[in-house]
C-alpha positions in Angstrom: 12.1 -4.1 6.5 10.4 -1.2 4.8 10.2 -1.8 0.5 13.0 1.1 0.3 15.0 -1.3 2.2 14.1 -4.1 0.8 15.0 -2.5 -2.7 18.3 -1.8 -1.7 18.7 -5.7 -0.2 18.0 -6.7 -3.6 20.8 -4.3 -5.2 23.3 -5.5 -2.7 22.1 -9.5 -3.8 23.3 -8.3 -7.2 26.3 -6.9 -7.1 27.5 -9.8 -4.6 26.5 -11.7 -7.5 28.4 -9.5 -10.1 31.6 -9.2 -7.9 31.8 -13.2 -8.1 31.7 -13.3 -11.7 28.1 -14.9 -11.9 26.5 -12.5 -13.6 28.3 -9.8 -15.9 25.8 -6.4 -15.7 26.0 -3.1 -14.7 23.9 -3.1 -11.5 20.9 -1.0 -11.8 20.3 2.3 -9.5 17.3 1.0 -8.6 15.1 -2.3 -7.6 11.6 -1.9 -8.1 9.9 -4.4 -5.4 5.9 -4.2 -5.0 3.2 -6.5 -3.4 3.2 -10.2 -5.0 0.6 -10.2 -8.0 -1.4 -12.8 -9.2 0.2 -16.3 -8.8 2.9 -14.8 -6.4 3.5 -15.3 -3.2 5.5 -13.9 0.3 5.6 -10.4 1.2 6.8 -8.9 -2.1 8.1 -10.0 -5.4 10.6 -8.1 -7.8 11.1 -8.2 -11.7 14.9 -7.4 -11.5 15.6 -10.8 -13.5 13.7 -10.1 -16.1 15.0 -6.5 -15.9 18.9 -8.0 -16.0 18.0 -10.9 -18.3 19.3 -9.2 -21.9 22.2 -7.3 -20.8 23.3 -10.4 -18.5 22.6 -12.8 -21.9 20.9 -15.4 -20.3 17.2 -16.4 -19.5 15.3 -14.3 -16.6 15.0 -17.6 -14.9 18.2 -18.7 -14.6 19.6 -15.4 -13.7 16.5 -15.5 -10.5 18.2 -18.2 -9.8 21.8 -16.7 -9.2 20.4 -14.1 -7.6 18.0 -16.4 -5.0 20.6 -17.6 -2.8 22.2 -14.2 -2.4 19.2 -13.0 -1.4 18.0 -15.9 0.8 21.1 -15.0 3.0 20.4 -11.7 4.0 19.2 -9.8 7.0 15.8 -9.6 7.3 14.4 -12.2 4.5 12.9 -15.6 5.4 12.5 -17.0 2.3 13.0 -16.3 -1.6 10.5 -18.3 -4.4 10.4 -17.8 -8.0 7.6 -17.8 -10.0 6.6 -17.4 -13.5 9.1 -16.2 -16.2 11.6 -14.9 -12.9 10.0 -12.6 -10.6 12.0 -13.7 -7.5 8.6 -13.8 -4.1 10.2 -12.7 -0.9 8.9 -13.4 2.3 10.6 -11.3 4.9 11.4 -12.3 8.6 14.2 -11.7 11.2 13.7 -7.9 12.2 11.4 -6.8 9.6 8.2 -6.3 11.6 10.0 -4.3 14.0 12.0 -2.2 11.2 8.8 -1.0 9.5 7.6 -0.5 12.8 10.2 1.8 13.4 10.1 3.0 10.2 6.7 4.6 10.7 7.0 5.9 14.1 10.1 8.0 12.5 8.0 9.2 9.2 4.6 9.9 11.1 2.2 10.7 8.9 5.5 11.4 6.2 5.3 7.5 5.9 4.8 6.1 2.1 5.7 9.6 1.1 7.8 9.4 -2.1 9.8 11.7 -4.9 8.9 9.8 -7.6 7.0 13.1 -9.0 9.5 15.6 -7.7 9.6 18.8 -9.2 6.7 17.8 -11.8 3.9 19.8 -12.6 0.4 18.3 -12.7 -2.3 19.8 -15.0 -5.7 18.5 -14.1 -8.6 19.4 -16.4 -12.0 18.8 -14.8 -15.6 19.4 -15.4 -18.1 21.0 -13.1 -19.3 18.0 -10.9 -19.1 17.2 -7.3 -17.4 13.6 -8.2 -14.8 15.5 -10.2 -14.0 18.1 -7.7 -13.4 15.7 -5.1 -11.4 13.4 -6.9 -9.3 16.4 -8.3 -8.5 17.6 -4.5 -7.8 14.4 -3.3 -5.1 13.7 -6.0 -3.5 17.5 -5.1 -2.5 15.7 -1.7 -1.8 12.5 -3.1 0.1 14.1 -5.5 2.1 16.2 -3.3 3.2 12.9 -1.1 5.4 12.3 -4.2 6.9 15.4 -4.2 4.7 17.2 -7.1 2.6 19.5 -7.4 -1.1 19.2 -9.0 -2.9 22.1 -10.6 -7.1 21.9 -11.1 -8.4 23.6 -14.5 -12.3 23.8 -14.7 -13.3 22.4 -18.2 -17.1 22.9 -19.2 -18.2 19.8 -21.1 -21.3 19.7 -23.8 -24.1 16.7 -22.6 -22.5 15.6 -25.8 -19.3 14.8 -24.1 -17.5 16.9 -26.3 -15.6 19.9 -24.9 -16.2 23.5 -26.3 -13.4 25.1 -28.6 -11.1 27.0 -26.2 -10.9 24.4 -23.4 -8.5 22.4 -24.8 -5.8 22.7 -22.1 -3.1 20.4 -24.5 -1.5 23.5 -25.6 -1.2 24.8 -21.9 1.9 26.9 -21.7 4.8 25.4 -19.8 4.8 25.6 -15.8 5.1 28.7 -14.0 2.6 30.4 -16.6 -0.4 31.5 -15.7 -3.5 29.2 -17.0 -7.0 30.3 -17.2 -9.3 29.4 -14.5 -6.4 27.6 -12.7 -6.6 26.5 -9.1 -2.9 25.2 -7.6 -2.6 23.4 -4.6 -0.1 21.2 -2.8 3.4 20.1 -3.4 2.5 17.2 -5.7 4.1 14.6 -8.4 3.4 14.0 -12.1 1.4 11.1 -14.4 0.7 7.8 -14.3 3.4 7.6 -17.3 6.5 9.4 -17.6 5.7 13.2 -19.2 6.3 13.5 -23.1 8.3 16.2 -23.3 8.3 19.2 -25.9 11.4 21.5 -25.0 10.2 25.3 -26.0 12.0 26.6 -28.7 15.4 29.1 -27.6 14.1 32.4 -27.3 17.2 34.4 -26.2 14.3 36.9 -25.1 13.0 34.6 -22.7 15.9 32.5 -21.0 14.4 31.5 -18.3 11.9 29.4 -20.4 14.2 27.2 -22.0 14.3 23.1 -21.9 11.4 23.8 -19.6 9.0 20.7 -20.4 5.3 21.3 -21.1 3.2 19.3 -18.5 1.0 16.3 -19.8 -2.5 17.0 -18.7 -5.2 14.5 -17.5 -8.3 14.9 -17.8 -10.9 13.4 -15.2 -14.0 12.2 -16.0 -15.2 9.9 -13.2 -18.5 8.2 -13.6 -21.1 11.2 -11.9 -22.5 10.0 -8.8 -26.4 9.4 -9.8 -27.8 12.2 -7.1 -26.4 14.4 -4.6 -24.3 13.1 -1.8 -23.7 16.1 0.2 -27.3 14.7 2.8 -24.7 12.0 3.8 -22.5 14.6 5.4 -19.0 15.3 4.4 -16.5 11.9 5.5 -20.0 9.8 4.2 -20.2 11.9 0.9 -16.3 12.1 0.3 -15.8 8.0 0.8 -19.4 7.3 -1.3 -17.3 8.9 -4.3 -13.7 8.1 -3.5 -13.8 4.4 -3.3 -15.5 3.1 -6.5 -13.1 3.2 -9.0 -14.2 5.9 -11.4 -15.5 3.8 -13.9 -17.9 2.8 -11.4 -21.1 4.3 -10.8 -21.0 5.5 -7.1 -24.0 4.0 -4.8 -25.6 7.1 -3.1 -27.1 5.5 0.1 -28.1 5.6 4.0 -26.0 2.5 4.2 -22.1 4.8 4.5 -23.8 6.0 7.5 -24.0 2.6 9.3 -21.8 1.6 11.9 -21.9 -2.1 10.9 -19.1 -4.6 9.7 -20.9 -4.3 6.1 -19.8 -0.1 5.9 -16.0 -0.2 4.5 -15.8 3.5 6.0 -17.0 2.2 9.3 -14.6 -0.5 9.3 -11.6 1.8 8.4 -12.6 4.5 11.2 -13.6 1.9 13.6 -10.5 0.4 13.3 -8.2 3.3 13.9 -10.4 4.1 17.1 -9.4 0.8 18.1 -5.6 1.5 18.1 -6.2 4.5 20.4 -8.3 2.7 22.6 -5.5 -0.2 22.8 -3.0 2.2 23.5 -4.8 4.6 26.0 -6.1 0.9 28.1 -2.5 -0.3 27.5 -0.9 3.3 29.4 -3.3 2.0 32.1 -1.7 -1.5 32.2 1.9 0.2 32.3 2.8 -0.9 29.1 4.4 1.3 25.8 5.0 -0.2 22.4 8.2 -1.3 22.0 8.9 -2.5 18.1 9.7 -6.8 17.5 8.5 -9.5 15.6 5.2 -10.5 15.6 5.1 -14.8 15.3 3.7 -15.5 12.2 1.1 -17.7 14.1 -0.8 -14.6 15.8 -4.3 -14.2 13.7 -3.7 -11.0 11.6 -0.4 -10.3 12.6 1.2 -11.3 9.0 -1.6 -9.7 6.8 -1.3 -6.5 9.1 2.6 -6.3 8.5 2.1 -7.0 4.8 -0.5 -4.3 4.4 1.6 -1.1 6.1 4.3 -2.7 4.2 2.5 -1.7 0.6 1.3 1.4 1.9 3.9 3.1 0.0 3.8 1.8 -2.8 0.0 2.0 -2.8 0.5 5.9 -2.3 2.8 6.0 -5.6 0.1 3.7 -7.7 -2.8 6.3 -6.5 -0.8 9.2 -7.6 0.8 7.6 -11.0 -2.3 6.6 -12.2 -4.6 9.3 -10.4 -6.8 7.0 -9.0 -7.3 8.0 -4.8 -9.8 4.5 -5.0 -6.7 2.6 -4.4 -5.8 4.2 -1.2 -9.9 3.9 0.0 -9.2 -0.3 -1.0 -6.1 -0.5 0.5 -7.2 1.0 3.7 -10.2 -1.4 4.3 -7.6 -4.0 3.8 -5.3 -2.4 6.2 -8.5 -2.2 8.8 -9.6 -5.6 8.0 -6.3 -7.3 9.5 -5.6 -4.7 12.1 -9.7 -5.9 13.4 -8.6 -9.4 13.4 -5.1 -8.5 15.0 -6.4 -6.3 17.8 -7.4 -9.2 20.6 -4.4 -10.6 20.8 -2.1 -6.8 21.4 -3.4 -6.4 25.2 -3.1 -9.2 28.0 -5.5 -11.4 29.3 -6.6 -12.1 32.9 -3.8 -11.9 35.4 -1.1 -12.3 32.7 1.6 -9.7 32.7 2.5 -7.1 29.8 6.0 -8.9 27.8 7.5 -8.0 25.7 5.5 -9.6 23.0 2.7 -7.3 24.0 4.6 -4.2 23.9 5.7 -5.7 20.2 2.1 -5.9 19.3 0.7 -3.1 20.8 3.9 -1.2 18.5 2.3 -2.6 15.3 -1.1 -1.8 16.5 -0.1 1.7 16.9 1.9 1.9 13.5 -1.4 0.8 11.5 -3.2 3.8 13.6 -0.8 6.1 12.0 -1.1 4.6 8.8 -5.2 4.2 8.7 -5.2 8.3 10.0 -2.8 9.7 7.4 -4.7 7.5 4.4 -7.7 8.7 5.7 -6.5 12.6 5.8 -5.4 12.5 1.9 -9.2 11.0 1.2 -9.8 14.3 3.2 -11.9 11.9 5.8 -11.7 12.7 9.5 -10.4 9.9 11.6 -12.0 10.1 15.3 -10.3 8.8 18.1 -13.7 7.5 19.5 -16.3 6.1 17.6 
């Protein structure tokens, strides 16, 4: 069960509940359901309790709780908890291993891609530094995997900090006007925070520019990366500055171009070479994917379903709050359980290929596809051999 799924299994839980006159609301367009945060637990957790708890006039707990057995009953979820002040923990099971399979074998590398930011403008102001740059054209393709579009304006910055009258791109003119020293790119979405909007004042001169909203513009300003990385070569010098968060000063060093379990990058390269290397020795065995269930006894299986299951919503956090480090985490994690996952995909000895193979060898190849699109938006090439 992929999250938009699982979103809509939780709208269906509450107007069930609202048809039988337990709860009196107007059921919400949407259910926002994301990983399980700290003291959670399962496969994701949603706040629409808390979201229902006024209008319904009771406490976000008790209204979990009406909602818990309608959504313990259907398709595709194991188990419901509740935790804290109502988020309602879902653990998944029944199908949903070989739906999100599915899922991603349908998108490609369209997978996680959103609209969240359709049709929104992205002004990004950045100084002249290699850290900058690259996290500015990263986001344009994060971005654009959200359906907006981000733009790049060069800023000069004083070793004051402060930024020289006349750069001061808060007064930018409304999208679809031409800004100085501009650079577009992409198809990508809007700001961590929904846009303040200033509608432009009726000019019956200028129609076209009405209700048009004025973009809100971020500014990066990523901790600079203490000497050049560009010696490391460019997948080396791109992850050395993509995966601290940009608070963080990026460590410059010999030790990205590793190929050791302690190199994050190698681990996340590495580990998509070992999908293609299942699959090509699998083709020699006779056996294709084929999405099912993975047991949730088979080492890595569960923390490998879990991960591709956040990838979207990874891919919207990254873009909302412009931070392409969240990807670069998420897809160690993502290698880190496909690593522990792989022995079990291809058969041992004399057995035969089953069907539980062919299930595993599925979910191996989905996390290839998700490991080589993440790794393309870093703008990181993802060999086949390694």
């Amino acid at each position: 069960m992929t999250p938009v799924e699982l979103s809509r299994t939780v709208l269906r839980a509450v107007r069930r509940a609202v048809d039988e006159g337990e709860l009196s609301v107007v059921v919400p367009v949407r259910a926002v359901v994301t990983p399980p945060g700290p003291g959670g637990c399962g496969d994701y957790a949603t706040n629409i309790a808390l979201q229902l708890a006024r209008p319904a006039g009771r406490p976000a707990r008790q209204v979990a709780e009406i909602l818990r057995p309608h959504l313990t009953r259907s398709e595709g979820v194991a188990d419901v908890a509740i935790t804290g002040p109502g988020f309602l923990n879902i653990r998944l099971g029944g199908g949903a291993g070989a739906s999100l399979v599915r899922e991603i074998q349908r998108r490609r590398d369209a997978y996680g891609h959103g609209d969240i930011l359709a049709g929104q403008i992205v002004p990004l102001r950045v100084p002249y530094d290699i850290r900058a740059e690259v996290v500015a054209d990263t986001l344009v393709r994060i971005v654009a995997t959200q359906g907006g579009r981000a733009e790049v304006h060069h800023i000069h910055i004083h070793r004051s900090c402060a930024e020289p009258a006349g750069t001061d791109l808060s007064r930018a003119e409304p999208a679809g006007t031409d800004l100085p020293q501009a650079k577009t790119a992409g198809t990508d979405p809007s700001p961590a925070e929904p846009p303040h909007i200033n509608a432009p004042q009726a000019d019956p001169a200028r129609p076209h520019r009405l209700h048009r909203p004025r973009p809100q513009i971020t500014t990066l300003r990523p901790t600079p990366a203490p000497e050049d990385p560009t010696p490391l070569g460019p997948d080396a010098a791109r992850w050395a500055l993509l995966h601290p968060a940009s608070h963080d000063r990026p460590r410059i060093s010999a030790d990205h171009l590793l190929q050791r379990e302690s190199n994050p990058l190698f681990r996340v390269r590495y580990a998509h070479a070992r999908t293609r290397a299942l699959i090509r020795n699998a083709a020699a065995l006779g056996c294709t994917g084929d999405p099912g269930d993975v047991p949730e006894d088979v080492p890595g299986g569960g923390e490998l379903v879990g991960a591709l299951a956040g990838y979207p919503a990874v891919l919207t956090q990254a873009a909302l709050h412009r931070a392409p480090d969240r990807l670069a985490r998420h897809l160690v994690t993502t290698a880190d359980a496909l690593l522990a996952f792989q022995h079990t995909v291809l058969p041992l000895g004399d057995e035969k290929p089953s069907a539980a193979h062919r299930a595993r060898l599925a979910l191996a190849e989905a996390a290839g596809t998700v490991l080589a699109g993440g790794l393309s938006l870093l703008g990181i090439s993802a060999p086949d051999y390694l």
